[in-house]
PQR file with spaces between the fields and no chain letter, atoms N, CA, C, O and H, PARSE charges and radii, in Angstrom:
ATOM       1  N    UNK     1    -264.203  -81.265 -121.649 -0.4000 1.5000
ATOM       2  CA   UNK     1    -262.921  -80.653 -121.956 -0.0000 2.0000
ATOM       3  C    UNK     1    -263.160  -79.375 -122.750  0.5500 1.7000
ATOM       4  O    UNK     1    -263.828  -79.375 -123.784 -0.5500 1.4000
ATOM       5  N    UNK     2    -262.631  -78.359 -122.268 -0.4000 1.5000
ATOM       6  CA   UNK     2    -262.561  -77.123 -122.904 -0.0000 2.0000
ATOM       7  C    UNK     2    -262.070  -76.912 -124.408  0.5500 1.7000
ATOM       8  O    UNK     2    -260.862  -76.708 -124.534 -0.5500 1.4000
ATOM       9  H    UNK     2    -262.089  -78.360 -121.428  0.4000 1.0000
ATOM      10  N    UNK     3    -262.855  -76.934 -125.570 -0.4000 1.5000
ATOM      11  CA   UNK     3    -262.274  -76.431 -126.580 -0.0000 2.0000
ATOM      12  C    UNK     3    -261.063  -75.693 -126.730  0.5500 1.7000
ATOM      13  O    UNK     3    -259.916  -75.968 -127.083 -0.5500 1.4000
ATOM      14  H    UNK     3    -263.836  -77.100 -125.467  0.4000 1.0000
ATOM      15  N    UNK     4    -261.786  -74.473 -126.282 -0.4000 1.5000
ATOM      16  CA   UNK     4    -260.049  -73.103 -126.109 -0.0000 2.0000
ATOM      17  C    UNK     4    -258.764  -73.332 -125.559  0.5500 1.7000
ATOM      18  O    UNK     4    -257.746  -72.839 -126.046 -0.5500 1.4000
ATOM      19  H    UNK     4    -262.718  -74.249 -125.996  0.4000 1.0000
ATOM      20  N    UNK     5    -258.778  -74.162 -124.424 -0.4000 1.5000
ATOM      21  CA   UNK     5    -257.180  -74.817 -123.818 -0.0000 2.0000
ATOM      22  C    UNK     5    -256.711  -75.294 -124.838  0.5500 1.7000
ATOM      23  O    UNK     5    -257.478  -75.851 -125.624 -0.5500 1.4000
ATOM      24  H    UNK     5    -259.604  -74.562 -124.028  0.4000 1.0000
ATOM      25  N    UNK     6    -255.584  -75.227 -125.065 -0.4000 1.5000
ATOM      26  CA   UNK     6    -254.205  -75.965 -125.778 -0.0000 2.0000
ATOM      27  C    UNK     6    -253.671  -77.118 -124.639  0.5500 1.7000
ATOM      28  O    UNK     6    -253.589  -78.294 -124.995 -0.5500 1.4000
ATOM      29  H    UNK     6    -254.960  -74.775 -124.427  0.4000 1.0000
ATOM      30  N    UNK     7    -253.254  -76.648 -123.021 -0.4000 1.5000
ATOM      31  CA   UNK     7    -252.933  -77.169 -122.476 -0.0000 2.0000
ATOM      32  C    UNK     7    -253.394  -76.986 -121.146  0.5500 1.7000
ATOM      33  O    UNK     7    -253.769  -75.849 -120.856 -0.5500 1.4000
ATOM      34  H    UNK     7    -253.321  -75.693 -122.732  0.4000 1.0000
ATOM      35  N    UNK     8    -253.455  -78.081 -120.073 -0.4000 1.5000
ATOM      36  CA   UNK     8    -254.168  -78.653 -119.026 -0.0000 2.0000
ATOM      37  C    UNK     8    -253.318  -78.350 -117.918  0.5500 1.7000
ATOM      38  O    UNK     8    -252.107  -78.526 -118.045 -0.5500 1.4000
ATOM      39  H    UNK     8    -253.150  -79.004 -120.309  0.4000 1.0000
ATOM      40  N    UNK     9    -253.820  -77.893 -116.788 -0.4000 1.5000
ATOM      41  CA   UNK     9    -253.076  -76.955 -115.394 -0.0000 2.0000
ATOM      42  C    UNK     9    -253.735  -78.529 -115.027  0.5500 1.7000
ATOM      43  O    UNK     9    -254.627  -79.084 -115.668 -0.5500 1.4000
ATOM      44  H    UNK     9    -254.804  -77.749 -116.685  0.4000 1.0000
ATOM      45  N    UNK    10    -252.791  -79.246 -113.408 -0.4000 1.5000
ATOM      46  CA   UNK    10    -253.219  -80.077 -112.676 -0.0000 2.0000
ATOM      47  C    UNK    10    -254.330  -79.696 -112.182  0.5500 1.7000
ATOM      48  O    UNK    10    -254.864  -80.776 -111.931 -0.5500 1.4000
ATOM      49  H    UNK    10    -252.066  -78.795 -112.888  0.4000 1.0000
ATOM      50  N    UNK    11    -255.138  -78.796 -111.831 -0.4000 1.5000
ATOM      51  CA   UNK    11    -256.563  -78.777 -111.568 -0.0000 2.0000
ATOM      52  C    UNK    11    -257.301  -79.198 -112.577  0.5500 1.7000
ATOM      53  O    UNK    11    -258.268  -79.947 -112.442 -0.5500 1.4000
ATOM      54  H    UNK    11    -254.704  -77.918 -112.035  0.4000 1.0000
ATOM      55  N    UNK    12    -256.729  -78.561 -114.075 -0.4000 1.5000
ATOM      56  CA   UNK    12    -257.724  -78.989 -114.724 -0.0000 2.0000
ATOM      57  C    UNK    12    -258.358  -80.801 -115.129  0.5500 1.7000
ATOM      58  O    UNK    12    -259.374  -81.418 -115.447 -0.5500 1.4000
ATOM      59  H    UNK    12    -255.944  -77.952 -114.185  0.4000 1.0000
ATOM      60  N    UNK    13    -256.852  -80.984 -114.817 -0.4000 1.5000
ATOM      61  CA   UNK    13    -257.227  -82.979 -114.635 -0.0000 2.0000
ATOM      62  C    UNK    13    -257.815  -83.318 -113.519  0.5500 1.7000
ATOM      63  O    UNK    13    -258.468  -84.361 -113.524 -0.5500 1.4000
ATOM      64  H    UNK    13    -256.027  -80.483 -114.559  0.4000 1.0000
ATOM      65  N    UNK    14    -257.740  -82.625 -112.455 -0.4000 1.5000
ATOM      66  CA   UNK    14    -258.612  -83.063 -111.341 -0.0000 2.0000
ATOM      67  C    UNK    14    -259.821  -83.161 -111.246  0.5500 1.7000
ATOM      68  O    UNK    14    -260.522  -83.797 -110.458 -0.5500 1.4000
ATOM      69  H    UNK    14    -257.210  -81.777 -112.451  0.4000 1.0000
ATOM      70  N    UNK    15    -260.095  -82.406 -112.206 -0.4000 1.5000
ATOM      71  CA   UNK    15    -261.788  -82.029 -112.716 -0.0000 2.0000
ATOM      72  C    UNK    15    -262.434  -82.675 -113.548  0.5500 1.7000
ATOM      73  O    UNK    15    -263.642  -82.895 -113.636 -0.5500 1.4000
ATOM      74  H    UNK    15    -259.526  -81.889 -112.846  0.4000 1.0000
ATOM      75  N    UNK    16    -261.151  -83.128 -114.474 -0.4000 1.5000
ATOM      76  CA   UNK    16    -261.618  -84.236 -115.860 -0.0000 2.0000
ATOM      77  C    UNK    16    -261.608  -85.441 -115.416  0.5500 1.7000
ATOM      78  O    UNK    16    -262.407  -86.257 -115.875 -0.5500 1.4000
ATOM      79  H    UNK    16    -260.169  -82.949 -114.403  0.4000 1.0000
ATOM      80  N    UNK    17    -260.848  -85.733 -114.595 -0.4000 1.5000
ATOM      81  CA   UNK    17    -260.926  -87.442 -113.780 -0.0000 2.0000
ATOM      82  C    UNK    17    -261.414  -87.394 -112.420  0.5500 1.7000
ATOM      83  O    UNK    17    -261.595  -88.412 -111.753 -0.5500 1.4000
ATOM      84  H    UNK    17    -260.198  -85.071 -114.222  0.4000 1.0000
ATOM      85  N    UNK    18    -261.647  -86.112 -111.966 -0.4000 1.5000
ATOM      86  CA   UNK    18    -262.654  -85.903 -110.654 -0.0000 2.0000
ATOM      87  C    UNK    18    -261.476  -87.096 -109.510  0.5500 1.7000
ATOM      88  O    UNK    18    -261.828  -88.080 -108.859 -0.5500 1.4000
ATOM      89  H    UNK    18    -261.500  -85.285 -112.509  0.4000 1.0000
ATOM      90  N    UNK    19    -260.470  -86.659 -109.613 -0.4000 1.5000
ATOM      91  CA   UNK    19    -259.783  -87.151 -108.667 -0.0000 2.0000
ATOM      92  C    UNK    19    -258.616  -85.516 -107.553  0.5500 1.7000
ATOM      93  O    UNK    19    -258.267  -84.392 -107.915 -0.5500 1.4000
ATOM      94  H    UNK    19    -260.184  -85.860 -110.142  0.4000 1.0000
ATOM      95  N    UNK    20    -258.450  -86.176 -106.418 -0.4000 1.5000
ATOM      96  CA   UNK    20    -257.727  -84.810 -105.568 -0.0000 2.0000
ATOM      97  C    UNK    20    -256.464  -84.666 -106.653  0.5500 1.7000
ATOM      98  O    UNK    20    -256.141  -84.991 -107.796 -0.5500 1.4000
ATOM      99  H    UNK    20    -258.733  -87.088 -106.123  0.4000 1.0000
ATOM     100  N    UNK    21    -255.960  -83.911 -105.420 -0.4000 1.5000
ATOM     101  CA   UNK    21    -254.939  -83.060 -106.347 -0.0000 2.0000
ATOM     102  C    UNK    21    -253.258  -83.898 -105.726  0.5500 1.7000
ATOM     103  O    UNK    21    -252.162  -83.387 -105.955 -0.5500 1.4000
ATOM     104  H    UNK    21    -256.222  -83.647 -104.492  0.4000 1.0000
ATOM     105  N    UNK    22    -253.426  -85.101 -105.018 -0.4000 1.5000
ATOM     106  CA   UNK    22    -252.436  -85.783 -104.525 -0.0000 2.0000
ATOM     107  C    UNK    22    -252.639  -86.829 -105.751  0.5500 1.7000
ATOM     108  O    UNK    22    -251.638  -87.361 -106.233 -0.5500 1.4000
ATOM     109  H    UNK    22    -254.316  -85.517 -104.832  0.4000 1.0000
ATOM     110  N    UNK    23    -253.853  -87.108 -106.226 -0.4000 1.5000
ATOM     111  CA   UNK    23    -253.662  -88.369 -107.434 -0.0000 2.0000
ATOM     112  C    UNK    23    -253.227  -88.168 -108.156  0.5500 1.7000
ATOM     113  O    UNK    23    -252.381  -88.885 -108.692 -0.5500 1.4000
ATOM     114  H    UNK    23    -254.666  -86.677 -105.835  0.4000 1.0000
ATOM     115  N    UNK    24    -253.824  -86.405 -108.757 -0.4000 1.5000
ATOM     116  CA   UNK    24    -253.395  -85.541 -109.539 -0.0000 2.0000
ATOM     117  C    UNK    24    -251.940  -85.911 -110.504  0.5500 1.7000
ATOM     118  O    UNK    24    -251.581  -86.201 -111.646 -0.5500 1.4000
ATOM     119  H    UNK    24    -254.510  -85.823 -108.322  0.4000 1.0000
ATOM     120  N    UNK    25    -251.501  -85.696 -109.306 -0.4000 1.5000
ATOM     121  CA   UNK    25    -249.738  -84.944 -109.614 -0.0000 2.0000
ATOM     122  C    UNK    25    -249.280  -86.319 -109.279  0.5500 1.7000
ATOM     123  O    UNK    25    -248.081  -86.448 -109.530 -0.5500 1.4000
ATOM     124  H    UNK    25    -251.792  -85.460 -108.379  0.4000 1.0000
ATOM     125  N    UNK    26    -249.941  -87.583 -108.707 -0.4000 1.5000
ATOM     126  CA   UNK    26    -249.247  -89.291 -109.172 -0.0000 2.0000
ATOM     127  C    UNK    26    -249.654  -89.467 -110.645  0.5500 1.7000
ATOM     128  O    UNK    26    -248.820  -89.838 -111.470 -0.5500 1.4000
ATOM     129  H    UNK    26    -250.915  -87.478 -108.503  0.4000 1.0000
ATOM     130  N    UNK    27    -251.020  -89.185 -111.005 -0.4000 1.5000
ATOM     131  CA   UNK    27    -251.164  -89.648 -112.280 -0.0000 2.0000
ATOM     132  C    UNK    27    -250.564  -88.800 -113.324  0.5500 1.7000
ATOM     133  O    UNK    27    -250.801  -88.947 -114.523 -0.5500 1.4000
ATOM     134  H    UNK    27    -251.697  -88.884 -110.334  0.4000 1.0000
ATOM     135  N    UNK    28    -249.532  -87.626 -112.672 -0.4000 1.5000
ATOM     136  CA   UNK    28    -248.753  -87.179 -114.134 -0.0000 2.0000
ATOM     137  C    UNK    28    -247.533  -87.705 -113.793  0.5500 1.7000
ATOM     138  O    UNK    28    -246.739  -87.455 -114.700 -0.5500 1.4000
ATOM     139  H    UNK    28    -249.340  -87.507 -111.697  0.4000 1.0000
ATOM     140  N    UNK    29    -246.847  -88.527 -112.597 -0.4000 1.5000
ATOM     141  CA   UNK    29    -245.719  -89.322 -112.369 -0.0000 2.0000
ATOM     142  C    UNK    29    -245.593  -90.529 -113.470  0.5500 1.7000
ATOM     143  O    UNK    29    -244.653  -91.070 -114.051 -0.5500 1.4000
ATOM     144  H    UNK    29    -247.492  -88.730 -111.861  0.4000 1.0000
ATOM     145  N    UNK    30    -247.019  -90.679 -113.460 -0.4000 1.5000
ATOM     146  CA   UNK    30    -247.185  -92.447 -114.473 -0.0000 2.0000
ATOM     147  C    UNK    30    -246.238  -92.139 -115.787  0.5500 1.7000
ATOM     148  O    UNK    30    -246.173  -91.063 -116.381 -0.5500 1.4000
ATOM     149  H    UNK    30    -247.783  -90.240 -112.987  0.4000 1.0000
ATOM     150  N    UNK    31    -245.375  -93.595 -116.154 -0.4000 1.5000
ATOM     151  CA   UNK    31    -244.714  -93.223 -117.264 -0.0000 2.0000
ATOM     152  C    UNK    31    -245.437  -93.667 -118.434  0.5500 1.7000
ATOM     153  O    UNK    31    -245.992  -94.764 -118.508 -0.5500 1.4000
ATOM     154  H    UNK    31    -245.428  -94.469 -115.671  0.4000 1.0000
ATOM     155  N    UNK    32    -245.414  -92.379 -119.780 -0.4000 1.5000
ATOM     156  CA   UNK    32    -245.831  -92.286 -120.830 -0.0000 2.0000
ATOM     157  C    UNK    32    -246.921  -91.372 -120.790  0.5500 1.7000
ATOM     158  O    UNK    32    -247.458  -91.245 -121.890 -0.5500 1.4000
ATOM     159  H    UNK    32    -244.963  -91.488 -119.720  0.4000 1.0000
ATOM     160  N    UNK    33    -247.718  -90.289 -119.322 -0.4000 1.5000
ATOM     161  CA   UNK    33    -248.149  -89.360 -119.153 -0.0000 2.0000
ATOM     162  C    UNK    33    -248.036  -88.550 -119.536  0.5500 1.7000
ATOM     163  O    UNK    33    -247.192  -88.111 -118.755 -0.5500 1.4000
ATOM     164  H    UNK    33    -247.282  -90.392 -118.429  0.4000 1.0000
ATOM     165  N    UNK    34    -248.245  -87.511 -120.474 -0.4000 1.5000
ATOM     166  CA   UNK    34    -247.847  -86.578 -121.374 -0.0000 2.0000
ATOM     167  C    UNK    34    -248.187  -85.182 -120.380  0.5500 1.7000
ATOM     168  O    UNK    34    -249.229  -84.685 -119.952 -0.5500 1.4000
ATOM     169  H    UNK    34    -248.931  -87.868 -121.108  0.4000 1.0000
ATOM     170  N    UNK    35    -246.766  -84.853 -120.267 -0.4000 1.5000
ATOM     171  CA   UNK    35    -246.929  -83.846 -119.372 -0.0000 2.0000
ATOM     172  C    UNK    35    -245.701  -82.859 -119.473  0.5500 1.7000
ATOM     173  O    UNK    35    -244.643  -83.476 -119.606 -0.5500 1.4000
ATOM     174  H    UNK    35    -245.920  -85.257 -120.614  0.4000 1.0000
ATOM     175  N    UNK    36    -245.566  -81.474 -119.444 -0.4000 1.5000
ATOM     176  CA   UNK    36    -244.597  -80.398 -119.976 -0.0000 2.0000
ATOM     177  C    UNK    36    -244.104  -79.831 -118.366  0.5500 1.7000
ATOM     178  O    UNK    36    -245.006  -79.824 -117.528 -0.5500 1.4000
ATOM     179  H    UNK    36    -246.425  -80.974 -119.336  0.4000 1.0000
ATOM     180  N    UNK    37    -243.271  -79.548 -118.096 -0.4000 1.5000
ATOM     181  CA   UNK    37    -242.409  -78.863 -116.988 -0.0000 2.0000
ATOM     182  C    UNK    37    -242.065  -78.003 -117.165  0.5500 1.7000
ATOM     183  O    UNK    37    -240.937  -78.092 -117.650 -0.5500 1.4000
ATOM     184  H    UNK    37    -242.538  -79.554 -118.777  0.4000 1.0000
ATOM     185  N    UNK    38    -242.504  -76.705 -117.018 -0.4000 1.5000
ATOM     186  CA   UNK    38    -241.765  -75.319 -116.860 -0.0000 2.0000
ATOM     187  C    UNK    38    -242.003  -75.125 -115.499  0.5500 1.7000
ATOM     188  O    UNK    38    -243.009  -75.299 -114.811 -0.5500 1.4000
ATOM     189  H    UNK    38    -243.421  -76.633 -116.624  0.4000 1.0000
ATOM     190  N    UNK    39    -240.422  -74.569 -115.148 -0.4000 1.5000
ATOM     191  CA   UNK    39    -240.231  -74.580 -113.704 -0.0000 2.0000
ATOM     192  C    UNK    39    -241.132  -75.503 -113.258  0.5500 1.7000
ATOM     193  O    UNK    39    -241.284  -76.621 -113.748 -0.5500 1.4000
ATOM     194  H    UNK    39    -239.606  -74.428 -115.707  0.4000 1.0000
ATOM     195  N    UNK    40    -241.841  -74.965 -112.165 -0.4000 1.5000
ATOM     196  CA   UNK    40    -242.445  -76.165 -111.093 -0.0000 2.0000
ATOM     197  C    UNK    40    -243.592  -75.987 -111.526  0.5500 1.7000
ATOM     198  O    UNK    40    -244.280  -76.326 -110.563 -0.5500 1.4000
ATOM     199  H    UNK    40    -241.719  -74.057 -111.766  0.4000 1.0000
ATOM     200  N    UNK    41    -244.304  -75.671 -112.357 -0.4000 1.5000
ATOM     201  CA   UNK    41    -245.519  -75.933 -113.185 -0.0000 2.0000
ATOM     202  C    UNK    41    -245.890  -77.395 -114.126  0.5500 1.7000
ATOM     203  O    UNK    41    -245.185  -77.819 -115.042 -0.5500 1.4000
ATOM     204  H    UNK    41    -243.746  -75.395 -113.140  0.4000 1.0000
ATOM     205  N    UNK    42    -246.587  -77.733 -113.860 -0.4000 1.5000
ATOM     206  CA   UNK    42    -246.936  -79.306 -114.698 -0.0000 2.0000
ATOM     207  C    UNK    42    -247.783  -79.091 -115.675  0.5500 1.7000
ATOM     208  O    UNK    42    -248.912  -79.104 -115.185 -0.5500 1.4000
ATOM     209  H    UNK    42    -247.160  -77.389 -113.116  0.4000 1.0000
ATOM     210  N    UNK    43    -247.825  -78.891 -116.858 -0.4000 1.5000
ATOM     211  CA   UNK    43    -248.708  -78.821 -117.889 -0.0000 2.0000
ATOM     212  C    UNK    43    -249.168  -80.141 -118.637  0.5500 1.7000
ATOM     213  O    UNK    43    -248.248  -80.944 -118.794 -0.5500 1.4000
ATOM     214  H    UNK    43    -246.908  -78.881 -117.257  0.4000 1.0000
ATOM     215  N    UNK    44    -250.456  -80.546 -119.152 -0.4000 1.5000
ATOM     216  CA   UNK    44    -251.001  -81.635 -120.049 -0.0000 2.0000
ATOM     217  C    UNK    44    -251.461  -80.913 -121.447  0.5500 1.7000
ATOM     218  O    UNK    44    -252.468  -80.240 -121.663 -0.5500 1.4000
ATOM     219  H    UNK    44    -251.203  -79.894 -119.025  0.4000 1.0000
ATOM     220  N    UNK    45    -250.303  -81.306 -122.394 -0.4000 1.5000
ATOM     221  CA   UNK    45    -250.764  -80.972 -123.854 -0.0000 2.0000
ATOM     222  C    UNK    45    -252.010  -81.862 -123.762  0.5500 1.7000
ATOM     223  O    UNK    45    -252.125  -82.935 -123.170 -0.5500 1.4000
ATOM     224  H    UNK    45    -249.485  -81.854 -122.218  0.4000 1.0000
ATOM     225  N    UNK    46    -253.338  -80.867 -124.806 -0.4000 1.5000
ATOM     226  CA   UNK    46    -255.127  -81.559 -124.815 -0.0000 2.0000
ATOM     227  C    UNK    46    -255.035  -82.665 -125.505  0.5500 1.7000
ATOM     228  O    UNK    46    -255.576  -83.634 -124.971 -0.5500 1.4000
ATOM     229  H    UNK    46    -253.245  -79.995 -125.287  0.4000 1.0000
ATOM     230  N    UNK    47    -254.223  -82.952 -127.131 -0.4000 1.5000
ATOM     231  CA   UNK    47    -254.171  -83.593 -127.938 -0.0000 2.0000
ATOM     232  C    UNK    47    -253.153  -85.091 -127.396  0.5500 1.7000
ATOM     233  O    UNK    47    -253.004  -86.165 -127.980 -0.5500 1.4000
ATOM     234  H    UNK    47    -253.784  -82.165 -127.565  0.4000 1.0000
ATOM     235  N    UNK    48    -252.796  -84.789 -126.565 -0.4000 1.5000
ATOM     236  CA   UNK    48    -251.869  -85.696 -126.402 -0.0000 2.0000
ATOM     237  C    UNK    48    -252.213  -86.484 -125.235  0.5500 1.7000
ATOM     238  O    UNK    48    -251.449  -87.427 -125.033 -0.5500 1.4000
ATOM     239  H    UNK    48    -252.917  -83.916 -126.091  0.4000 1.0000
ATOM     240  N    UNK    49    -253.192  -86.335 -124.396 -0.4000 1.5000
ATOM     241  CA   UNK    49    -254.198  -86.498 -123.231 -0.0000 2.0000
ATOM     242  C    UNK    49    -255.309  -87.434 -124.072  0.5500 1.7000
ATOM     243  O    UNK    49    -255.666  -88.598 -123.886 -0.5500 1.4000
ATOM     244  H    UNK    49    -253.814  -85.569 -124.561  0.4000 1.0000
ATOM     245  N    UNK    50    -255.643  -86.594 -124.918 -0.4000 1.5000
ATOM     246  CA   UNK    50    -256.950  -87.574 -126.045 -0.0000 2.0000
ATOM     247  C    UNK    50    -256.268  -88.915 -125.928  0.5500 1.7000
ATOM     248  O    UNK    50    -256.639  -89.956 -125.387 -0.5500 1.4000
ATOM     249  H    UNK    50    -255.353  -85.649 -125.069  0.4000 1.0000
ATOM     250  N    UNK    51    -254.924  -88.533 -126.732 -0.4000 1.5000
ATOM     251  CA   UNK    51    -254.301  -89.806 -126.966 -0.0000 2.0000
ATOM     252  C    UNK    51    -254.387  -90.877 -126.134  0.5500 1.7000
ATOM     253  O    UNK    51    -255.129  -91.855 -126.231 -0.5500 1.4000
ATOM     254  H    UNK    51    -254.623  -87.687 -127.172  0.4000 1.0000
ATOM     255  N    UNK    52    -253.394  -90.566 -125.130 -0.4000 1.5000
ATOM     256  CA   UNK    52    -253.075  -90.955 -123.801 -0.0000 2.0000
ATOM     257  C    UNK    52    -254.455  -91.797 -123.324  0.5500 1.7000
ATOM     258  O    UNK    52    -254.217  -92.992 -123.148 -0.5500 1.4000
ATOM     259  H    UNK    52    -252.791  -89.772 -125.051  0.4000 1.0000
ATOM     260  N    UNK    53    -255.706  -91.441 -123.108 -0.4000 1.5000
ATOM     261  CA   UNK    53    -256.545  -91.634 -122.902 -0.0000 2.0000
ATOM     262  C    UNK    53    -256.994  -93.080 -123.958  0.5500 1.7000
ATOM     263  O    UNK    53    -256.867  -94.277 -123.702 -0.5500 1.4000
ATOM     264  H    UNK    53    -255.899  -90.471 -123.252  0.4000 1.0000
ATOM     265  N    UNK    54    -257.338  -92.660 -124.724 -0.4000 1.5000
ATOM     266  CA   UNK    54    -257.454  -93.681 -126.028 -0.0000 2.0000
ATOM     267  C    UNK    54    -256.826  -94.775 -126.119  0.5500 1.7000
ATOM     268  O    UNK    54    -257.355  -95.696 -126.742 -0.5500 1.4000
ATOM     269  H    UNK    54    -257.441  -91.688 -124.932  0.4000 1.0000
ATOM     270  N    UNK    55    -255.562  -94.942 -125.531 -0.4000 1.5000
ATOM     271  CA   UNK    55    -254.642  -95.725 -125.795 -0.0000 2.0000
ATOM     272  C    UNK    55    -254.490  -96.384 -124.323  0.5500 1.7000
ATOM     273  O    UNK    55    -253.461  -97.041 -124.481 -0.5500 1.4000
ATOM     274  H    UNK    55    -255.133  -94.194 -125.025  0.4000 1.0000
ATOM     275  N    UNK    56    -254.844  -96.570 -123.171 -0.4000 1.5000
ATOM     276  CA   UNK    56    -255.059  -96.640 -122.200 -0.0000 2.0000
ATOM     277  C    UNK    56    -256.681  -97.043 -121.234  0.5500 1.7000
ATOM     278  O    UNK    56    -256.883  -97.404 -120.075 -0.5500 1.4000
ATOM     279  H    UNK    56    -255.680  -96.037 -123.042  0.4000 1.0000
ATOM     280  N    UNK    57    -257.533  -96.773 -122.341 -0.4000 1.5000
ATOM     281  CA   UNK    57    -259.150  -97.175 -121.738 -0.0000 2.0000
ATOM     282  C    UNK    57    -259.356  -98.306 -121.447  0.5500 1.7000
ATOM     283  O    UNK    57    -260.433  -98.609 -120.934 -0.5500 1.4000
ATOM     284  H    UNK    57    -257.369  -96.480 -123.283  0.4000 1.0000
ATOM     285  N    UNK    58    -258.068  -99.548 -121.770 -0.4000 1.5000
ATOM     286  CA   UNK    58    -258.782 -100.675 -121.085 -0.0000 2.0000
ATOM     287  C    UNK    58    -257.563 -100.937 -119.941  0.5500 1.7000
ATOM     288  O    UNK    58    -257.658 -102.050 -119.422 -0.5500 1.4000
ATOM     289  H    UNK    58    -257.193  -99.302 -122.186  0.4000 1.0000
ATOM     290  N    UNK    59    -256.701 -100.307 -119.569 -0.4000 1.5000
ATOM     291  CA   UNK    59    -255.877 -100.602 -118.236 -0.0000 2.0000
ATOM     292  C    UNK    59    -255.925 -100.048 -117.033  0.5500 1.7000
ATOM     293  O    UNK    59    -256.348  -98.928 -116.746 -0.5500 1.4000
ATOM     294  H    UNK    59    -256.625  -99.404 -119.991  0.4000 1.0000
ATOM     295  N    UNK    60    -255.528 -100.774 -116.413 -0.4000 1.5000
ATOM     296  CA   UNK    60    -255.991 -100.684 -114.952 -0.0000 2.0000
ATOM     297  C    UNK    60    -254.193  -99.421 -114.599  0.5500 1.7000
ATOM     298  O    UNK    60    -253.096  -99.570 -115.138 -0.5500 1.4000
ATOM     299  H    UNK    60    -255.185 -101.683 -116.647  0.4000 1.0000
ATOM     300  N    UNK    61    -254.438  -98.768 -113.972 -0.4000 1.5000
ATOM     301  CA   UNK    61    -253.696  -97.584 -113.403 -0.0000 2.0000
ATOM     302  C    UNK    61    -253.399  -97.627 -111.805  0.5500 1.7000
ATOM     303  O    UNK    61    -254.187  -97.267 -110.932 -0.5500 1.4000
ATOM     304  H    UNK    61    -255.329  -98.647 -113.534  0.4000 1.0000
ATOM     305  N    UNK    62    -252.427  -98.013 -111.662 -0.4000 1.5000
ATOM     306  CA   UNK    62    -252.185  -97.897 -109.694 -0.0000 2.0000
ATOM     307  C    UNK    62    -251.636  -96.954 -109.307  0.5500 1.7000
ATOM     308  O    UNK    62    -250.412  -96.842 -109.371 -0.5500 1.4000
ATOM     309  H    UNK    62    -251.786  -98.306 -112.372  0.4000 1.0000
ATOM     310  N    UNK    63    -252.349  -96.139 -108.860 -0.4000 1.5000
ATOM     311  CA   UNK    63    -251.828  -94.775 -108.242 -0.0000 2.0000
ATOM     312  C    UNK    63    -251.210  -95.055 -106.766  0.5500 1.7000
ATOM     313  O    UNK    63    -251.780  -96.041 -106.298 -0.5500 1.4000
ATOM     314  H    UNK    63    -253.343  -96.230 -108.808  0.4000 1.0000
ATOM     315  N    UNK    64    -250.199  -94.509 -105.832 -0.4000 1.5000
ATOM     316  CA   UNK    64    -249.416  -95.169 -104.967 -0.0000 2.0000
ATOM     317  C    UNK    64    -250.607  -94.344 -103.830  0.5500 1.7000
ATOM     318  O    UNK    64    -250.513  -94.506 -102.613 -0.5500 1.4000
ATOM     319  H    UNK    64    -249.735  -93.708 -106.212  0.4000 1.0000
């Protein structure tokens, strides 16, 4: 994870969970995904992803 980002473009999660860009944009559907909407842009605050992450390492995730 990039130091300098504040916040995460859906590629950039594609890269951090090495998943396409159709899981992508399911795994920012998941509820409690910390994710910002301007216009049709999807953003992931970094700090809140840590979280997210942390709080989530032992569950299982079903992407459709």
């Amino acid at each position: 994870m990039d130091d300098e980002l504040v916040l995460y473009t859906v590629t950039d999660i594609m890269k951090i969970f090495k998943i396409g860009k159709n899981k992508a944009y399911d795994l920012c559907k998941v509820k409690g995904f910390p994710t910002i909407k301007i216009g049709c842009k999807t953003l992931i605050p970094k700090e809140q992803l840590k979280k997210w992450i942390s709080e989530n390492q032992d569950c299982e995730i079903f992407l459709p």
